[in-house]
Wavefront OBJ file of the C-alpha trace (Angstrom):
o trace
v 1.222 27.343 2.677
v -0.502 26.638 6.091
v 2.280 23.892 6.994
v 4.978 26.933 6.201
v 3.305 29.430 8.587
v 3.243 27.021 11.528
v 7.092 26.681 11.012
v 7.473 30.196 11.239
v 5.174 30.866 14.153
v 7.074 27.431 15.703
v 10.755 29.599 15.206
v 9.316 32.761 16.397
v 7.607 31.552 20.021
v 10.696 28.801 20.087
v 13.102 32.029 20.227
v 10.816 34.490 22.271
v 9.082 31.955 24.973
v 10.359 31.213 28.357
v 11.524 27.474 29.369
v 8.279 26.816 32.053
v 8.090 23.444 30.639
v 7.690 21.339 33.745
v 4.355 20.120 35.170
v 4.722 18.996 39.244
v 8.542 18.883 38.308
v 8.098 15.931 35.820
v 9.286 15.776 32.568
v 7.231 16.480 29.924
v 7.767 14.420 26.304
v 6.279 15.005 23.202
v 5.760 11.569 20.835
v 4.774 11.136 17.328
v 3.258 7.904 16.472
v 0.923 5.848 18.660
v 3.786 3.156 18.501
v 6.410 5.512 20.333
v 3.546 6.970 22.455
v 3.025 3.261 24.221
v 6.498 2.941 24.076
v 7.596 5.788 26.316
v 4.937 5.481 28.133
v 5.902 2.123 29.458
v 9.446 3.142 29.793
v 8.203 6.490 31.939
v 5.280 5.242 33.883
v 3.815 8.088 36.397
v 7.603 9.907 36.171
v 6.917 11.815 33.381
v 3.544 13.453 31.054
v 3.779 12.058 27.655
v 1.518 13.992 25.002
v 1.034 11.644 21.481
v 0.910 14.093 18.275
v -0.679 11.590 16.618
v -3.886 9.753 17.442
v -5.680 6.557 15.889
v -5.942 5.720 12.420
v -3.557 8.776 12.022
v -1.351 7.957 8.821
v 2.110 9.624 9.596
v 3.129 9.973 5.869
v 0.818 12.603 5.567
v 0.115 14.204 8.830
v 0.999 18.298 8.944
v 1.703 19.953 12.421
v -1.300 21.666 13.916
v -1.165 25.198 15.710
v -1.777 22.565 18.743
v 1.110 20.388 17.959
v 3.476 23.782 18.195
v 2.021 24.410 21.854
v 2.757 20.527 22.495
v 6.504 20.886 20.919
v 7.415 24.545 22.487
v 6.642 22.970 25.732
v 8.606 19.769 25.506
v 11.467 19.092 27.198
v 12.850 15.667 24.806
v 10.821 14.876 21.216
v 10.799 11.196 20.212
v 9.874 10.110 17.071
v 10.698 7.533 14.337
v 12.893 9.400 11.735
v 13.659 7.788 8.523
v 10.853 10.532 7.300
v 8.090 8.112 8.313
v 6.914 11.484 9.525
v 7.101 13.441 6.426
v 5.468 16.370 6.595
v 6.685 17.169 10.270
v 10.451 16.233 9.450
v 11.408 20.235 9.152
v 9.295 21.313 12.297
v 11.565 18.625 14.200
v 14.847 19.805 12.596
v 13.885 23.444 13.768
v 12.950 22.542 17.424
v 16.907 20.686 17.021
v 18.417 24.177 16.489
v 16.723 25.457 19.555
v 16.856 24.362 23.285
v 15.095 20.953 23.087
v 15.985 17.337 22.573
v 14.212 15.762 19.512
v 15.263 12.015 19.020
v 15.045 10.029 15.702
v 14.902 6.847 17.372
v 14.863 4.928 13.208
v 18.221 6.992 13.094
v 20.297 4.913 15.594
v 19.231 1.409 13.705
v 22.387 -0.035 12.123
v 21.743 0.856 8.452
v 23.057 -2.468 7.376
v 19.596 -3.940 8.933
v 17.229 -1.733 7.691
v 15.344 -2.917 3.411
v 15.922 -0.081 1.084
v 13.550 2.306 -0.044
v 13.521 4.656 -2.957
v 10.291 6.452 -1.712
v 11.805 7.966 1.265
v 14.291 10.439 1.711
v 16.433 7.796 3.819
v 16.545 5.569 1.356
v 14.520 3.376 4.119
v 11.614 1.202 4.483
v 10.585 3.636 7.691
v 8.638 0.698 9.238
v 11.014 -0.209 11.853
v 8.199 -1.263 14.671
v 7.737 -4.501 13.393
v 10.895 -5.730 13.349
v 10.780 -6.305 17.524
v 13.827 -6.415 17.486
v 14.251 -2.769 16.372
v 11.754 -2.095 18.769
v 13.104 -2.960 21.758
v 16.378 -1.116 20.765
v 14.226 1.948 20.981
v 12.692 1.189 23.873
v 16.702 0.837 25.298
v 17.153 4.309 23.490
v 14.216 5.881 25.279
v 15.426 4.604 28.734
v 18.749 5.607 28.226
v 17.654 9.310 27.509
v 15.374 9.572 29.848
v 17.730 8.609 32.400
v 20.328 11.687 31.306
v 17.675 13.958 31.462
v 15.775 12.768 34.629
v 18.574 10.909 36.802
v 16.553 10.949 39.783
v 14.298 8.028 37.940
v 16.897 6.478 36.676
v 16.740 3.457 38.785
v 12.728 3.726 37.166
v 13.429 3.790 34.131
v 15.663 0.773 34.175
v 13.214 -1.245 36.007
v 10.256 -0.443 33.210
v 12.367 -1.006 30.547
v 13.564 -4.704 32.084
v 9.522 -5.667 32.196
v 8.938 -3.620 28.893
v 11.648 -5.864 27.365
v 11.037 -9.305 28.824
v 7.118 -8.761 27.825
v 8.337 -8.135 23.919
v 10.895 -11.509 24.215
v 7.267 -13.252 25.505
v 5.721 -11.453 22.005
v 7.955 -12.841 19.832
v 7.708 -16.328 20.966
v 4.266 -16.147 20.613
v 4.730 -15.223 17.539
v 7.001 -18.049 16.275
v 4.316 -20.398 17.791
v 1.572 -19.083 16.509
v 2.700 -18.972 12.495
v 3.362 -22.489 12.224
v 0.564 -23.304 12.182
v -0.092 -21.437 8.793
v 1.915 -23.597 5.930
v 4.854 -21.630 4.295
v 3.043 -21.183 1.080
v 0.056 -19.879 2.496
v 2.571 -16.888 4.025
v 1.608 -14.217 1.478
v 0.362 -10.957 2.750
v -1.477 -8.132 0.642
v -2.663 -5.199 2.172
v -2.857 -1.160 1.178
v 0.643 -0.632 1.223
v 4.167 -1.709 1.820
v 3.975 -1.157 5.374
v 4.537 -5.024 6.816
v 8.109 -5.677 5.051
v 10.139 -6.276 8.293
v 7.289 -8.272 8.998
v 7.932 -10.515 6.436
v 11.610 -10.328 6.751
v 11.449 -11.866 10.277
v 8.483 -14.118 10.123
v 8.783 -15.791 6.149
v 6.106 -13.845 4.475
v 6.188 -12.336 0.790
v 4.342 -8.736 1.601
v 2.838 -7.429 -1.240
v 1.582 -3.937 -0.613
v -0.780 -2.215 -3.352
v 0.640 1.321 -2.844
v 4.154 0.984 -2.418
v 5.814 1.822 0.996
v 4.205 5.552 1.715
v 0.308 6.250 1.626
v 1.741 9.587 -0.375
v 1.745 7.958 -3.564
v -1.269 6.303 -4.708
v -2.019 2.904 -6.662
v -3.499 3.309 -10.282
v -5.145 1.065 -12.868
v -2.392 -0.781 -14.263
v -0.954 -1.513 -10.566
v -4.715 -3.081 -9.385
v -4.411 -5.304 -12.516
v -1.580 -6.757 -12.000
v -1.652 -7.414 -8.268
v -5.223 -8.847 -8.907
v -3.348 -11.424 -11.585
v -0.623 -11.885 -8.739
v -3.820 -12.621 -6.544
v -4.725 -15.606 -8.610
v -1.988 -17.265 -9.663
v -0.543 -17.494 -5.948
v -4.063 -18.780 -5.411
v -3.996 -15.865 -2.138
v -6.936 -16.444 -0.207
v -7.460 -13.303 1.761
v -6.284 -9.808 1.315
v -6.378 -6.840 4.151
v -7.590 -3.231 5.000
v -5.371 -1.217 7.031
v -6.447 1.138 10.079
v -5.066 4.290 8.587
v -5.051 3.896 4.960
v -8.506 4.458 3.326
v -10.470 0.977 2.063
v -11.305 1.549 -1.086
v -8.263 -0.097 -2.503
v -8.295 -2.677 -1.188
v -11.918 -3.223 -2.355
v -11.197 -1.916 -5.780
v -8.427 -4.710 -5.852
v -11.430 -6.944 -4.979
v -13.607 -6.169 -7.809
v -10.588 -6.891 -10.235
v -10.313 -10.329 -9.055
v -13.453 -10.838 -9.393
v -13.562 -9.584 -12.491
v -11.400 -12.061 -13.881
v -13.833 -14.721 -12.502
v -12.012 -15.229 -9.435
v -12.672 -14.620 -5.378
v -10.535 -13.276 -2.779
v -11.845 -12.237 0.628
v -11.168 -9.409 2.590
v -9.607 -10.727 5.613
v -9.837 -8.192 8.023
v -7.981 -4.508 9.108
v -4.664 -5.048 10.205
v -3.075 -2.268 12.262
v -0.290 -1.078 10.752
v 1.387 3.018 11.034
v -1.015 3.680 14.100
v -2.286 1.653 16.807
v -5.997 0.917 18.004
v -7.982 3.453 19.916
v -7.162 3.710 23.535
v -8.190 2.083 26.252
v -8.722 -1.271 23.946
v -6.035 -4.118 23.717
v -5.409 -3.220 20.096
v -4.142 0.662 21.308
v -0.747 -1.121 22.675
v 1.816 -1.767 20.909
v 1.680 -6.070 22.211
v -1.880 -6.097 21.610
v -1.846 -4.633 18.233
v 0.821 -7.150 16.984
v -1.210 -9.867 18.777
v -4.338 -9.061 17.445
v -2.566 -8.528 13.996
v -1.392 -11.494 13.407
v -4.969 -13.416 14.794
v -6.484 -11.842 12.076
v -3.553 -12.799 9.153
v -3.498 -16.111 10.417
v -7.356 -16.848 10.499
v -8.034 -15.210 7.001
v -4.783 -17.188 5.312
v -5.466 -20.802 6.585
l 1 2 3 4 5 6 7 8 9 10 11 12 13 14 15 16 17 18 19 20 21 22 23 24 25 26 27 28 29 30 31 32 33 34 35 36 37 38 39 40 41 42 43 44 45 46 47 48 49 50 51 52 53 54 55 56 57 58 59 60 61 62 63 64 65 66 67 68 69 70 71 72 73 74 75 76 77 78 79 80 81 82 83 84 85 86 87 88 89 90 91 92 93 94 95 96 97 98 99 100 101 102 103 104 105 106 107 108 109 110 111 112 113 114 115 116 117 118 119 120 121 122 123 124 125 126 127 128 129 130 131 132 133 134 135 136 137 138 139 140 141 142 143 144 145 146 147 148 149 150 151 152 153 154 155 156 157 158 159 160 161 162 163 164 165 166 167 168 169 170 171 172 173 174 175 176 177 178 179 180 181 182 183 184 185 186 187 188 189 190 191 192 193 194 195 196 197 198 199 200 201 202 203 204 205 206 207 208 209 210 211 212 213 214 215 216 217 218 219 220 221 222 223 224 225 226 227 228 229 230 231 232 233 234 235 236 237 238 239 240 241 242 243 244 245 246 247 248 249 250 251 252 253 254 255 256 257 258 259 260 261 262 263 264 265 266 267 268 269 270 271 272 273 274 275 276 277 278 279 280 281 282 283 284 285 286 287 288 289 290 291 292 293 294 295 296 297 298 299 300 301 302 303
């Protein structure tokens, strides 16, 4: 009921408030996830103010807009955020800011949909975790230049130089990357964690992800599914298993005590970051030094 009042009060000062949006003449953008936040902040730099809805540990699939969040949106001038309802409860505050004078941008939604893995708990029919394919990612971070250079022209040649660097530091990422997993052993690539959220993950990089709650944090992981990922567990002999930042523990450690149960061990290998980044200010609150530190930890705990 509280989510449906902030829609209404979001329609009514949308329609009735005056466009005084910019601050010292720079643009002002409005992000949902940490992982766009970073983004279009490195595409941006001092030319525009960039306000994150989201913060750390903040699990999108269930985050509702705040009476703050419709101060934030009424004063934006563009709106990015991921689409492919990743952001599920805020999906219909977005579509209502479309109908009025502001820009908001789905950057999932420009993906070719012949790329994406299929999902039947989404609205898309889309695994929604597009970030860590880097690949996708830097196609946003193309998107984001290109639409901040229609809106602000004047940084244009800004823009383009951020999102050069941006991109050349997330070609450096992925060859890291490549490097750095050989040295775990192709059967030792199986990744468990709280949920579904590392599939384009395992796409690009050879893994078999096996997430206890499906793909969204919305639905949650009973009895029968513990059981049976805990016999998965031990007869893949999977050494280590993972928390996630923004997806309570207690699965995880639940899935724990059923292997153990069954008289066998399986450690917990760490927290991985995976629908919000680290707090700021630390190397885990970018976007590169989340995926870095990431895949330190899966590496460490698997071999």
């Amino acid at each position: 009921m509280k989510h449906k009042i902030i829609i209404l009060v979001l329609i009514t000062v949308l329609f009735s408030c005056k466009d005084e949006t910019k601050i010292d003449g720079k643009l002002n953008v409005v992000t949902s996830t940490t992982m766009i936040t970073d983004l279009v902040k490195n595409i941006g730099g001092d030319a525009i103010h960039v306000e994150g809805l989201m913060g750390s540990g903040v699990d999108p699939h269930l985050y509702k807009a705040s009476e703050g969040d419709v101060t934030k949106l009424v004063n934006a001038d563009i709106i990015f955020y991921n689409g492919l309802h990743l952001e599920g409860k805020l999906v219909e505050v977005f579509e209502k800011m479309g109908s009025a004078t502001k820009t908001p941008i789905a950057l999932g939604e420009s993906l070719d949909k012949n790329k994406l893995i299929g999902s039947e708990y989404f609205a898309s029919n889309y695994d929604p975790h597009v970030w860590f394919n880097i690949d996708f990612y830097k196609q946003f971070a193309k998107k984001v230049s290109m639409v901040l250079c229609e809106k602000n022209p004047e940084n244009a040649e800004l823009f383009r130089a951020n999102e050069k660097r941006y991109l050349a530091e997330l070609e450096k990422l992925q060859d890291d990357i490549k490097g750095a997993i050989e040295n775990l052993s192709p059967e030792k690539r199986i990744l468990v964690t709280a949920h579904d959220a590392f599939n384009y993950f395992g796409e690009a990089y050879g893994f078999k992800v096996v997430g206890l709650q499906g793909l969204s944090t919305a639905t949650e992981a009973g009895v029968k599914d513990v059981q049976k990922l805990a016999e998965f567990i031990i007869a893949y002999e999977v050494k280590a298993i993972f928390i996630e930042s923004s997806v309570p523990k207690r699965t995880i450690e639940a899935l724990q005590e059923a292997v153990k149960s069954k008289d066998h061990e399986v450690v917990i290998g760490g927290t991985l970051y995976s629908d919000a980044l680290g707090n700021a200010g630390t190397l885990e609150g970018t976007y590169l030094g989340m995926y870095r530190y990431n895949i330190k930890t899966i590496i460490n705990a698997l071999r």
